[in-house]
KENULUM-226843 format. One record per residue (C-alpha): x, y, z; residue in three letters. Coordinates in Angstrom, 3 decimals. Layout:
BALUM:X:Y:Z:Ala
...
//
This chain:
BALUM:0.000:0.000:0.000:Unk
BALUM:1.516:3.215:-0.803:Unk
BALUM:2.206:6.039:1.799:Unk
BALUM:-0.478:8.967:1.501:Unk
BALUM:-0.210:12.485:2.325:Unk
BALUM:-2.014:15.585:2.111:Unk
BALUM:0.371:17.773:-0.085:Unk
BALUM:3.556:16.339:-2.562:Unk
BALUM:5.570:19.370:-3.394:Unk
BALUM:8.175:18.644:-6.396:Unk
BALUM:10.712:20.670:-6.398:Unk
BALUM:13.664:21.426:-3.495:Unk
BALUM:14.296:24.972:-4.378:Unk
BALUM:13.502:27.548:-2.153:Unk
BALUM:9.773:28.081:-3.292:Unk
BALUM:8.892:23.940:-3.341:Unk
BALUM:11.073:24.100:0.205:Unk
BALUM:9.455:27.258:1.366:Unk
BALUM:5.855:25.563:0.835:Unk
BALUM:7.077:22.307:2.477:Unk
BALUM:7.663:24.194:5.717:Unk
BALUM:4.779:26.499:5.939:Unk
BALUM:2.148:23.159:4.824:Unk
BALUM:4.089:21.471:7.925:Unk
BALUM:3.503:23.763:9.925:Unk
BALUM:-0.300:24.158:9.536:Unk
BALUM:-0.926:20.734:10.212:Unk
BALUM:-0.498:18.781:6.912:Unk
BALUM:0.963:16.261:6.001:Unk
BALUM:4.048:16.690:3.459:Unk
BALUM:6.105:15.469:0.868:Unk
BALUM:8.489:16.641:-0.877:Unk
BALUM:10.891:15.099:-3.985:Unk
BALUM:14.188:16.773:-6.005:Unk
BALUM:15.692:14.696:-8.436:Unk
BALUM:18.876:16.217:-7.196:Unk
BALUM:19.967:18.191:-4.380:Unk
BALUM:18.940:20.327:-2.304:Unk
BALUM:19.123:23.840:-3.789:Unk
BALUM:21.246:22.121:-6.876:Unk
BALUM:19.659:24.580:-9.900:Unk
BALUM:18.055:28.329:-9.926:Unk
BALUM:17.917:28.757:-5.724:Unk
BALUM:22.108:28.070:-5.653:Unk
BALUM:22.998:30.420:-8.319:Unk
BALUM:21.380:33.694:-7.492:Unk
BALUM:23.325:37.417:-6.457:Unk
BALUM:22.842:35.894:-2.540:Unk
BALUM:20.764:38.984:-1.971:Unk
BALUM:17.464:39.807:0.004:Unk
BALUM:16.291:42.599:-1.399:Unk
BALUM:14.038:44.870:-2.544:Unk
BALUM:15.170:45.285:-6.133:Unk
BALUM:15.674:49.132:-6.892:Unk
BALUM:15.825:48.482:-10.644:Unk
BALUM:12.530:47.017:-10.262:Unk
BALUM:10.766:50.595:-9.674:Unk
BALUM:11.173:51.543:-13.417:Unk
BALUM:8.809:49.049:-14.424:Unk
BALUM:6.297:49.970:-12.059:Unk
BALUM:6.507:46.436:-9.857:Unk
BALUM:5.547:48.662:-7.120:Unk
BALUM:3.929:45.982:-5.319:Unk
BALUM:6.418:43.179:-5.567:Unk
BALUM:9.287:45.792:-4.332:Unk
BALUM:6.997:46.284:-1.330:Unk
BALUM:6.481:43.036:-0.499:Unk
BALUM:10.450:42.819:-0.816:Unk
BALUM:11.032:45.507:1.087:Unk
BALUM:9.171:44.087:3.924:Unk
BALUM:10.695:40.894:3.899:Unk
BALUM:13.810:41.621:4.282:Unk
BALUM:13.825:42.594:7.509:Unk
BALUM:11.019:39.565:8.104:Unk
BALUM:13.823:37.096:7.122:Unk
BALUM:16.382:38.734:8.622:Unk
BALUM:15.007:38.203:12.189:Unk
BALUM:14.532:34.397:11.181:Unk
BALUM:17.828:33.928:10.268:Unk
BALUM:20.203:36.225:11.312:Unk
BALUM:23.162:33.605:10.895:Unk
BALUM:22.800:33.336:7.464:Unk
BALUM:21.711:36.778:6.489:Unk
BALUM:23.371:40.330:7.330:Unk
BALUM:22.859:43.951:6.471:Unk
BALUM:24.874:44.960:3.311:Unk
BALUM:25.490:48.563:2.370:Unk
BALUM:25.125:49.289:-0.817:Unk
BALUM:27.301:52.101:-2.846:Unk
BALUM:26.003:53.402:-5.708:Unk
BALUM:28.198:56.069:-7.851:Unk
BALUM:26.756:58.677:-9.844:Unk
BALUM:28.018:58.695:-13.540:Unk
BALUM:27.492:61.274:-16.157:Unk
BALUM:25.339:60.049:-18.745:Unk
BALUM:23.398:57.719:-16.906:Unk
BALUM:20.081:57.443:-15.205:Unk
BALUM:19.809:61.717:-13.466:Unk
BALUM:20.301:62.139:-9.981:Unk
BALUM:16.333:63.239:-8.903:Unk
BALUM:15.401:59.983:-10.357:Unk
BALUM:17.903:57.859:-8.021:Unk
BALUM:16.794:60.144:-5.242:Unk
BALUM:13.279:59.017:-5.986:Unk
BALUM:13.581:56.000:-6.098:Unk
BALUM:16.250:55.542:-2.745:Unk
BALUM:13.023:57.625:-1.032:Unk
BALUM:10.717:54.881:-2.214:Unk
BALUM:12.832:52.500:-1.087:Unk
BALUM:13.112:54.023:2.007:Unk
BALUM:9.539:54.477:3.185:Unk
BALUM:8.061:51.340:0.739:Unk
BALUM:8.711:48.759:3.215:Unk
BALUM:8.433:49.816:6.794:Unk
BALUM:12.000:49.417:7.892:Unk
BALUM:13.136:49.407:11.253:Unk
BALUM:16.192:47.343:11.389:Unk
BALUM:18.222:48.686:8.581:Unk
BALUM:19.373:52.154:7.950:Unk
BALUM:18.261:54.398:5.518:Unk
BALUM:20.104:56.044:2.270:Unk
BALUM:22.889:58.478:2.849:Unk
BALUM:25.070:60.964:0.272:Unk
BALUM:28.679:60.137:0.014:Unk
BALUM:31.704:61.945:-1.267:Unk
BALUM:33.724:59.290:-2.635:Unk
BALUM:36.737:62.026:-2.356:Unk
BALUM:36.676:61.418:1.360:Unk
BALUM:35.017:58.220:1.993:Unk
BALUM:36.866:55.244:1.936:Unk
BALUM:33.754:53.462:-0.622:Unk
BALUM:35.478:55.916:-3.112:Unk
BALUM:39.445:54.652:-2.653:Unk
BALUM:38.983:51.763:-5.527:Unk
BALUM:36.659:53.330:-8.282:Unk
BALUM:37.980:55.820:-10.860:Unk
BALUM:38.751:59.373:-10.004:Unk
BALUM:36.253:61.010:-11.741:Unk
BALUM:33.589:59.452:-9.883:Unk
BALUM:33.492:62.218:-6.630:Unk
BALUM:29.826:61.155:-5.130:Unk
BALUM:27.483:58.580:-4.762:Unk
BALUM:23.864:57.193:-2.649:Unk
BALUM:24.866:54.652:-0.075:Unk
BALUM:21.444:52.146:0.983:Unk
BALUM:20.609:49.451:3.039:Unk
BALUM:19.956:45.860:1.750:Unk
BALUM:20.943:42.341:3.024:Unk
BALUM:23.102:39.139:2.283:Unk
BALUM:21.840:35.765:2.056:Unk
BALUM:24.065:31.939:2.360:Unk
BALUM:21.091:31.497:-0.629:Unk
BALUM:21.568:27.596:-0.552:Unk
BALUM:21.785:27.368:2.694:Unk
BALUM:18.522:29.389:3.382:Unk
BALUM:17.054:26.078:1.205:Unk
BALUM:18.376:23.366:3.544:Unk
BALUM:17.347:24.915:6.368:Unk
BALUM:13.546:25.321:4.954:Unk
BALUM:14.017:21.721:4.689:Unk
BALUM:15.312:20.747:7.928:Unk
BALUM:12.475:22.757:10.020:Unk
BALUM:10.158:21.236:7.234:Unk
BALUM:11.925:17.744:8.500:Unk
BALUM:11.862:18.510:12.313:Unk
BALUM:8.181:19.185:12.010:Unk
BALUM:7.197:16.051:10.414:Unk
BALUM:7.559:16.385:6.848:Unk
BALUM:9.498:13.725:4.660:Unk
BALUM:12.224:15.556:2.350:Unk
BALUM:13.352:13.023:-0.069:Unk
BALUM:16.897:13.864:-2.679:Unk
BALUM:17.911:12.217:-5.278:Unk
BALUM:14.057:11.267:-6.229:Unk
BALUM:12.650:11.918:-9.318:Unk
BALUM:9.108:12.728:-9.892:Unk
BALUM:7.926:10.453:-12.583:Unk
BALUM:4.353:10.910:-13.439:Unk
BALUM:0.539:11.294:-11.756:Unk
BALUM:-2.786:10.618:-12.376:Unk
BALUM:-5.918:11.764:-10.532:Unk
BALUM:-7.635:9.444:-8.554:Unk
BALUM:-10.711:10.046:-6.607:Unk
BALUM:-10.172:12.161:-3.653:Unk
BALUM:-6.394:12.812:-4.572:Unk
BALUM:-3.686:11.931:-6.870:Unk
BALUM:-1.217:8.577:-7.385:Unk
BALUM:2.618:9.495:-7.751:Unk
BALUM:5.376:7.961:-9.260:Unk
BALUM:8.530:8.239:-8.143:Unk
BALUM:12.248:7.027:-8.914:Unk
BALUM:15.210:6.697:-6.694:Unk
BALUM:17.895:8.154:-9.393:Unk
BALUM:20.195:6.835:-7.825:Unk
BALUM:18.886:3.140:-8.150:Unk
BALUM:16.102:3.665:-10.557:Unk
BALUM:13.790:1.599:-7.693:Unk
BALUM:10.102:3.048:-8.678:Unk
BALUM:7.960:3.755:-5.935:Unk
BALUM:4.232:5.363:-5.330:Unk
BALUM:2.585:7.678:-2.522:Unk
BALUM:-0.573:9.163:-2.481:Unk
BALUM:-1.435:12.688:-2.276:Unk
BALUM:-4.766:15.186:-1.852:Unk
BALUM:-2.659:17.680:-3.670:Unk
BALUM:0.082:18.542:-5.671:Unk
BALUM:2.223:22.198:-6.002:Unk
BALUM:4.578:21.979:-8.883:Unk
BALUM:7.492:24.005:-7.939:Unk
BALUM:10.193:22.403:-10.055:Unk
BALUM:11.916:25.644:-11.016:Unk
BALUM:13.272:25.827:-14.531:Unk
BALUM:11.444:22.233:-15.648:Unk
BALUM:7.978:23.413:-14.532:Unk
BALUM:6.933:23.118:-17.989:Unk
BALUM:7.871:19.810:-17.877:Unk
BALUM:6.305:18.474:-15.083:Unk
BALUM:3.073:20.601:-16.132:Unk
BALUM:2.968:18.961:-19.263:Unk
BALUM:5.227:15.705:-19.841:Unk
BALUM:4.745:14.160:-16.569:Unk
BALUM:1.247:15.454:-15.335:Unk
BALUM:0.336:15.722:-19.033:Unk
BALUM:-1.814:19.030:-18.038:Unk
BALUM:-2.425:21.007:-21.341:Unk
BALUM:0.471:23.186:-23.225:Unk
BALUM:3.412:24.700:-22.349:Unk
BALUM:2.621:27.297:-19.700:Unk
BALUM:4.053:30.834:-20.423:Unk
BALUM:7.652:30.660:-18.848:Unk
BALUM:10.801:32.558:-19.958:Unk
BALUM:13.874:30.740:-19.073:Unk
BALUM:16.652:33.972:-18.176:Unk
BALUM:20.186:32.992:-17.655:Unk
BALUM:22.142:35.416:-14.933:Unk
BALUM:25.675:34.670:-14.329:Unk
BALUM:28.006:35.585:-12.185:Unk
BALUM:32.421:35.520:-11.806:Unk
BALUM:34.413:35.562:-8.951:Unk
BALUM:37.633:37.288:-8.937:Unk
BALUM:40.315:38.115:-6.344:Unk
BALUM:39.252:40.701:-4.028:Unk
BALUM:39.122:44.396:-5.591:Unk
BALUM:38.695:46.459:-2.472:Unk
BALUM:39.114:45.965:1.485:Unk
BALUM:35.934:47.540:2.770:Unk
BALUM:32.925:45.426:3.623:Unk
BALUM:30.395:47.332:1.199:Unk
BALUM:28.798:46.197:-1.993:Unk
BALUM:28.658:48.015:-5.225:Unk
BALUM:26.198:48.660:-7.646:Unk
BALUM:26.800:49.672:-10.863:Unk
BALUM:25.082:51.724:-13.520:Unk
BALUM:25.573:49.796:-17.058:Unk
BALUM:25.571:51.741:-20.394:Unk
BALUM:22.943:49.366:-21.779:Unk
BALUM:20.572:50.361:-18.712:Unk
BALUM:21.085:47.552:-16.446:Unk
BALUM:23.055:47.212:-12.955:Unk
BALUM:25.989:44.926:-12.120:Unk
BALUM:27.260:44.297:-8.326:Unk
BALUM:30.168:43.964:-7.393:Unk
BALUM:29.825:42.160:-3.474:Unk
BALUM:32.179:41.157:-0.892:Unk
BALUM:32.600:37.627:-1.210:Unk
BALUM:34.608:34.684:0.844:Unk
BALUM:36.994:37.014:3.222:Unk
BALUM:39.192:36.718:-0.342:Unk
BALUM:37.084:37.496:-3.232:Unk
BALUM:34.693:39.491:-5.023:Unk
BALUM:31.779:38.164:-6.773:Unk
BALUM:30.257:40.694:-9.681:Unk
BALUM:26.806:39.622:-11.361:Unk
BALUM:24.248:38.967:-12.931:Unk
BALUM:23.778:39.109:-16.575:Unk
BALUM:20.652:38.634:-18.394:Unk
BALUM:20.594:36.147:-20.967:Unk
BALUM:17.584:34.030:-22.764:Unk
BALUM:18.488:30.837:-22.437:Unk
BALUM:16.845:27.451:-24.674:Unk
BALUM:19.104:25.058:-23.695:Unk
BALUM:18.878:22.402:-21.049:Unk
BALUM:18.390:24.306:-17.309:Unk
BALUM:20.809:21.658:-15.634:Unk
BALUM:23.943:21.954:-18.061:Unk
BALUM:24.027:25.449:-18.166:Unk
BALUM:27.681:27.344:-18.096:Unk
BALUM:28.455:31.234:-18.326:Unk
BALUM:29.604:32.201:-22.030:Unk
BALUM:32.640:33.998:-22.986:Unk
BALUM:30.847:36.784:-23.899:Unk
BALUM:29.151:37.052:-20.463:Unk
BALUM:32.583:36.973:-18.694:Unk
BALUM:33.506:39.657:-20.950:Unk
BALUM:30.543:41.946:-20.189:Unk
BALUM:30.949:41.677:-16.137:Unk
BALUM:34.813:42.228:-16.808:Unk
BALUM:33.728:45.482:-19.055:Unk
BALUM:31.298:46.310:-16.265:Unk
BALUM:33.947:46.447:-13.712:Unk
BALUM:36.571:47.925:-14.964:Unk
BALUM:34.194:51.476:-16.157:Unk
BALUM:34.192:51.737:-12.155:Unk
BALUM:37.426:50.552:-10.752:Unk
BALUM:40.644:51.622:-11.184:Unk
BALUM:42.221:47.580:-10.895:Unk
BALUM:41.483:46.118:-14.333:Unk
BALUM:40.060:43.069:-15.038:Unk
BALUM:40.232:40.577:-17.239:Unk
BALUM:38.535:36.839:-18.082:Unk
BALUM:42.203:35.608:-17.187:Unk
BALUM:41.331:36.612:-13.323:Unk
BALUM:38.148:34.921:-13.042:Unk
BALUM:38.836:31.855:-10.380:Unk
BALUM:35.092:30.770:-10.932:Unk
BALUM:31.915:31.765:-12.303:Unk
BALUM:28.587:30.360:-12.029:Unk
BALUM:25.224:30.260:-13.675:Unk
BALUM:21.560:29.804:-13.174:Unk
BALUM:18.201:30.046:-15.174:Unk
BALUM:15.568:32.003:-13.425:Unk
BALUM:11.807:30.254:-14.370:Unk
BALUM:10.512:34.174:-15.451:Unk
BALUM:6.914:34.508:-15.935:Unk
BALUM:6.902:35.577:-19.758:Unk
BALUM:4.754:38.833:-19.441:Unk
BALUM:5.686:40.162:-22.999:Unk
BALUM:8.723:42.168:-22.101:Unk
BALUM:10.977:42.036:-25.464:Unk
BALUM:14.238:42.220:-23.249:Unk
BALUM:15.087:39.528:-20.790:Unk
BALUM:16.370:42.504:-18.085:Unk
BALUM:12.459:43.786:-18.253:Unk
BALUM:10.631:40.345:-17.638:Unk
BALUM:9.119:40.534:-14.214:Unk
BALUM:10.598:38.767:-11.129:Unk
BALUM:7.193:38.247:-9.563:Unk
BALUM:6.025:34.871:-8.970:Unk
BALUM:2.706:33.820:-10.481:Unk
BALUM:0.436:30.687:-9.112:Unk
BALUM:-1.579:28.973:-10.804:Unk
BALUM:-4.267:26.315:-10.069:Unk
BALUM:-5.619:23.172:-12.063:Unk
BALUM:-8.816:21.868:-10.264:Unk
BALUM:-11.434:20.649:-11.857:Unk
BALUM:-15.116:20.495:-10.246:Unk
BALUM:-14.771:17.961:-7.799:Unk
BALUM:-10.641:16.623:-8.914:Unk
BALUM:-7.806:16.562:-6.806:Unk
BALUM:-5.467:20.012:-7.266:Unk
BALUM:-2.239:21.111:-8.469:Unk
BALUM:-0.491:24.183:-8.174:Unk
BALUM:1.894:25.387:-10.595:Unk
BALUM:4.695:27.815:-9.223:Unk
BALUM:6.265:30.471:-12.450:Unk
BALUM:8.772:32.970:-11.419:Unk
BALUM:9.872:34.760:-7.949:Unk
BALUM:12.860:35.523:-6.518:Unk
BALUM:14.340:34.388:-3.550:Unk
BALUM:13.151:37.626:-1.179:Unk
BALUM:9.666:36.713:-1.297:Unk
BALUM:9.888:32.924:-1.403:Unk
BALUM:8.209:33.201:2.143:Unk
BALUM:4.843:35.470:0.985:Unk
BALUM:4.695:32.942:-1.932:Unk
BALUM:4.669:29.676:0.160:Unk
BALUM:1.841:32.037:2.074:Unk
BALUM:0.025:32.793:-1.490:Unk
BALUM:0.594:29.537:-2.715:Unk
BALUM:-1.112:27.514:0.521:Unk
BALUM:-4.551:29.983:0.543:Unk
BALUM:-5.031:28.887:-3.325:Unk
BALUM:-5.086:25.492:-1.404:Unk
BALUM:-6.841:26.040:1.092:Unk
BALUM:-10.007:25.432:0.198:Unk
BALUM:-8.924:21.578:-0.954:Unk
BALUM:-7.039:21.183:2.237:Unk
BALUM:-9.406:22.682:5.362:Unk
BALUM:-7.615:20.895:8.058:Unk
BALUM:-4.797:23.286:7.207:Unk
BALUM:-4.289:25.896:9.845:Unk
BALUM:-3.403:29.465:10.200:Unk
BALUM:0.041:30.682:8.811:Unk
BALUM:2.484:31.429:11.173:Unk
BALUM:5.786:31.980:9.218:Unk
BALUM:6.039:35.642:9.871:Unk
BALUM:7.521:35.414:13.335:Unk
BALUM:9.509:31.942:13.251:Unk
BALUM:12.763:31.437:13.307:Unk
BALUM:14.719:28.957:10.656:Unk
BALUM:17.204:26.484:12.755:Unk
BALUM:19.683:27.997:13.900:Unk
BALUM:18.871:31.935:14.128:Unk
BALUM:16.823:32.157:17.589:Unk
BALUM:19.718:34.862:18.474:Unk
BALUM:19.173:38.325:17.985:Unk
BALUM:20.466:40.173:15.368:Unk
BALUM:23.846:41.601:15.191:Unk
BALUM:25.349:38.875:17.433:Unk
BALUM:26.695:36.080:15.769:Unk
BALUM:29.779:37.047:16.966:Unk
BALUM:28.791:36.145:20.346:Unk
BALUM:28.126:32.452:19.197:Unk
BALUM:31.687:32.699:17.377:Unk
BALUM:32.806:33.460:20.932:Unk
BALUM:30.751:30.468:22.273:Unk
BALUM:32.290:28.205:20.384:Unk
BALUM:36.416:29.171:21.063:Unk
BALUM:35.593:29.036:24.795:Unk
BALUM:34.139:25.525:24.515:Unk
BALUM:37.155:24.705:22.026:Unk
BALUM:40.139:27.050:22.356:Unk
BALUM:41.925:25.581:19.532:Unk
BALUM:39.274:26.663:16.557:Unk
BALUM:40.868:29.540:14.541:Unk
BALUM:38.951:32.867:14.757:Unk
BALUM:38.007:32.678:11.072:Unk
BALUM:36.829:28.798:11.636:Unk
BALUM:34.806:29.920:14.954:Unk
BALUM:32.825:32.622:12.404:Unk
BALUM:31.966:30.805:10.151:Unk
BALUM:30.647:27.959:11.829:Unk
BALUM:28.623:30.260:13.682:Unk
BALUM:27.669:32.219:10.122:Unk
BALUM:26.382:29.198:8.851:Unk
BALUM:25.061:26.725:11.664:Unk
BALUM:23.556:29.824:14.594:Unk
BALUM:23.226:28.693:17.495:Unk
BALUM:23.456:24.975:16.026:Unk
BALUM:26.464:25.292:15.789:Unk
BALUM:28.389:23.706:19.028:Unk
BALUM:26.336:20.174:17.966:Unk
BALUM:29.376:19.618:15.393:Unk
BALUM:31.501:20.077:18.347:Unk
BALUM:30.048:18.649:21.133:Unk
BALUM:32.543:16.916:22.647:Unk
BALUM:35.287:18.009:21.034:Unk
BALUM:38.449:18.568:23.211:Unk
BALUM:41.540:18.434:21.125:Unk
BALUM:41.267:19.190:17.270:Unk
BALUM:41.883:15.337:16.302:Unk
BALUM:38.908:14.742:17.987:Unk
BALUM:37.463:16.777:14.494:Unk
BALUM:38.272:14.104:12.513:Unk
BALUM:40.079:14.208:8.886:Unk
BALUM:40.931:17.561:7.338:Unk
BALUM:39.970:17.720:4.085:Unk
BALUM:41.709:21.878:3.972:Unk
BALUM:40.680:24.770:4.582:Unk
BALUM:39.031:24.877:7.797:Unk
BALUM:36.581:21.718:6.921:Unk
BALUM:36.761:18.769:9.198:Unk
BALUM:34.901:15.358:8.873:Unk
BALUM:32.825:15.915:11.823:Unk
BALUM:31.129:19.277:10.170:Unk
BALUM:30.818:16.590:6.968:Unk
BALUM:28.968:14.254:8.949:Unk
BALUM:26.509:16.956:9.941:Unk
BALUM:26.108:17.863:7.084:Unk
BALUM:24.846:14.194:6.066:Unk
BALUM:22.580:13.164:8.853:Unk
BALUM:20.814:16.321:8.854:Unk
BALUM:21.092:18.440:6.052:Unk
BALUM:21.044:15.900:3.263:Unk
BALUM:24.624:16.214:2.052:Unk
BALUM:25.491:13.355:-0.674:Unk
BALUM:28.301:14.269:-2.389:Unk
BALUM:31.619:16.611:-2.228:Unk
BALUM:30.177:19.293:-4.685:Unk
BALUM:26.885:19.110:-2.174:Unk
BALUM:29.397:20.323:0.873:Unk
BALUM:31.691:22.477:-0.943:Unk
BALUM:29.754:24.567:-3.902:Unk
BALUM:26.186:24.553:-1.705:Unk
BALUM:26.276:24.207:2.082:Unk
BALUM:29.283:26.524:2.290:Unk
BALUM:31.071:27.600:-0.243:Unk
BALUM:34.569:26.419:0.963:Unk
BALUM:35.470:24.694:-3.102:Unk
BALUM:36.696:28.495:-3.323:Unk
BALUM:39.128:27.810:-0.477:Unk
BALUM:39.641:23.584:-0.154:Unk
BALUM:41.846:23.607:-3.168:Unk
BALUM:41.738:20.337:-5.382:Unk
BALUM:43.589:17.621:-3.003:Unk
BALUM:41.242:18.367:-0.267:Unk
BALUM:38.019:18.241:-2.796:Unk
BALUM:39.473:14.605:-4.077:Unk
BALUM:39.967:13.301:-0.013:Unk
BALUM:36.495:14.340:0.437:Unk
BALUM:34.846:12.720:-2.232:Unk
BALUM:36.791:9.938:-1.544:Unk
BALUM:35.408:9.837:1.875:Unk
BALUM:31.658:10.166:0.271:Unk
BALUM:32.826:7.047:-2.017:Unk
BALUM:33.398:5.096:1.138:Unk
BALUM:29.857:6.005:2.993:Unk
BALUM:27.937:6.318:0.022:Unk
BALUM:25.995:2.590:0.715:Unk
BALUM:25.780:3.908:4.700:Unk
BALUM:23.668:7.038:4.340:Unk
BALUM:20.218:7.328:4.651:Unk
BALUM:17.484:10.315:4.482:Unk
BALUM:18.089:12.753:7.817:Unk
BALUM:15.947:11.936:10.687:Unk
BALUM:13.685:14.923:11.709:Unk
//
């Protein structure tokens, strides 16, 4: 007999995690399958910002930018490990978009959201200020506004885990196969990937959040009509060796009317992004282009005095955002908002299909997405989202240092640097991957860096870690820093396990 729930979700991004946790939460009953991992497409590959999106304003998405606006500082409070206030430094530049107009919209931006937390925009001379010791002498001022920083993958796996912890099964490495509506609900098909086993479960409802193959699932696998109006847009991003000291972001005014940033990024580096791209190739091999690299170089270097050049690029990433094709006839003006949609017939079980969003309002979606349900689902209870805390960041904000300090008393021998970010990524979670430690062998094999096995083995019993790339490229982002013995030893030590691990236990 196969399991039965009240909700599948497909999809472990942030909006198919997102849903997972709030539906948990109210009471139901919850399942959730990625054919990969955790975060492993759109939700990994993103700027790592919560924001309001200032471009957004000149195409009127007045109300998405609010509801962005106001969740920053929502999220913020829930995780205040793996989120932080970022200043942002914005240079005026002759020829581009006229100072009243920035004002504008910095005053919207302002007053749009309610903000309490995080301080509002300032004027700097970049003569005096130490923002302005890197860029290019001509540029003398420039607006300086608050936004935040977000571990984006991580923000994923820890939807799942408090999805997990409240009863919901999170199952990797499962591919969602087919369904067919049965009465009172639907009948899934699933596969293991990794040993094509098939299995079945039952479910009163479906959401389709699977991201950049929604049309798939829509159509090939729940065969549900035509191809639903989504614009795949790939944004890419390069990391080069650090171009400035302070700990503010950029943002840059392009000639062709879009913005680049240029962020703080892994004590060493600084990561500059996004392009916008149209993309019709396959979501999971994509790869940025030559041409890209070249544009975010070109970007750069109209602002900074330091050069660069493809040559310095020590990695680069991309991802293809699941746009909502509105009509805009350039991929930089296709909205970011998130559009739900719901196929339920008089008196047939429901699905919900997820297009677009970004990874601000992931929480207000999971909220929008679960009233569409609601009627199919009435055990479901209030939301409650708003005021919870993701694992880990039930500390107030602004002291994750204090944890840092937590952690050297109860083990001396971490580094500074190793105490932070432990504390940066795990909260107040994060002595469990030293209990018990007293001496650093008792951290198991170094793989480099500052990554031990014991951090690896948390990592696999509760945040479904499978792999090296899983540890180094999404849970942290330590492949920038392992170097390529340490990433070898450590999927060597997967190789070893791999028959030993099973799903985390909640």
């Amino acid at each position: 007999m196969s399991a039965a729930y009240d909700l599948a979700v497909i999809g472990g991004g942030i909006n198919g995690c997102g849903i997972a946790r709030d539906a948990t939460g109210r009471g139901l009953k919850v399942f959730l399958c990625e054919q990969g991992d955790l975060a492993g497409a759109t939700s990994s590959a993103s700027t790592k910002l919560i924001h309001g999106g200032l471009r957004y304003l000149e195409y009127r998405e007045f109300r998405l930018v609010r509801e962005a606006l106001i969740e920053r500082e929502v999220l913020l409070r829930a995780a205040p490990h793996i989120i932080r206030p970022l200043r942002f430094v914005l240079p005026r530049r002759a020829g581009m978009r006229p100072a009243w107009l920035i004002r504008l919209g910095l005053f919207l931006y302002d007053h749009l959201g309610g903000r309490e937390i995080l301080p509002g925009t300032r004027s700097l001379d970049l003569r005096r200020d130490e923002a302005g010791k890197p860029l290019k002498p001509e540029l003398t001022s420039a607006f300086e506004y608050s936004d935040c920083w977000v571990e984006d993958a991580r923000l994923v796996a820890l939807n799942a885990l408090d999805a997990a912890e409240r009863g919901a099964v999170i199952r990797t490495g499962t591919r969602f196969l087919s369904a067919r509506r049965k009465p009172g609900g639907w009948q899934l098909e699933l596969q293991d990937v990794a040993s094509g086993a098939r299995t079945e479960i039952e479910a009163k409802a479906i959401v389709n959040a699977a991201g950049p193959w929604v049309d798939e699932v829509l159509v090939k696998r729940l065969g549900l009509g035509t191809a639903a109006k989504v614009r795949l847009v790939k944004g890419s991003h390069i990391v080069v060796p650090k171009l400035f000291e302070h700990e503010r972001a950029y943002i840059f005014q392009n000639e062709d009317g879009r913005i680049v940033f240029a962020i703080p990024y892994e004590r060493d580096f600084t990561l500059i992004g996004t392009t916008d791209v149209d993309e019709q190739g396959d979501p999971a091999h994509v790869a940025i282009s030559a041409a890209e690299t070249e544009y975010l170089c070109a970007a750069a270097n109209r602002y900074f005095t330091r050069s660069i050049a493809p040559a310095d690029v020590v990695y680069a990433y991309s991802g293809v955002r699941p746009l909502y094709d509105d009509g805009a006839s350039e991929a930089k003006a296709a909205t970011r908002d998130y559009v739900l949609e719901l196929d339920a017939p008089e008196g047939q079980a429901p699905v919900l299909n997820v297009f677009g969003g970004k990874i601000t309002t992931y929480r207000r979606l999971s909220e929008s997405a679960l009233a569409k349900l609601a009627p199919h689902l009435p055990a479901m209870t209030a939301p409650w989202t708003a005021k919870a805390h993701l694992p880990g960041g039930d500390f107030p904000v602004g002291s994750v240092e204090r944890i840092a300090e937590g952690l050297r008393a109860s083990a001396p021998f971490l580094g500074l640097d190793h105490a932070r970010r432990l504390a940066r990524s795990y909260g107040t979670r994060a002595g469990r991957i030293i209990a018990d430690v007293r001496k650093p062998e008792d951290l198991g094999q170094h793989f480099g860096a500052d990554l031990y096995e014991r951090e690896v083995e948390y990592l696999v019993r509760h945040e479904w870690a499978r792999a090296a790339k899983d540890v180094l490229w999404r849970r942290s982002k330590l492949g920038l820093h392992i170097g390529v013995e340490g990433a070898r030893a450590l999927e060597a030590w997967f190789d070893q396990r791999r028959g030993e691990m099973r799903a985390p236990a909640a």
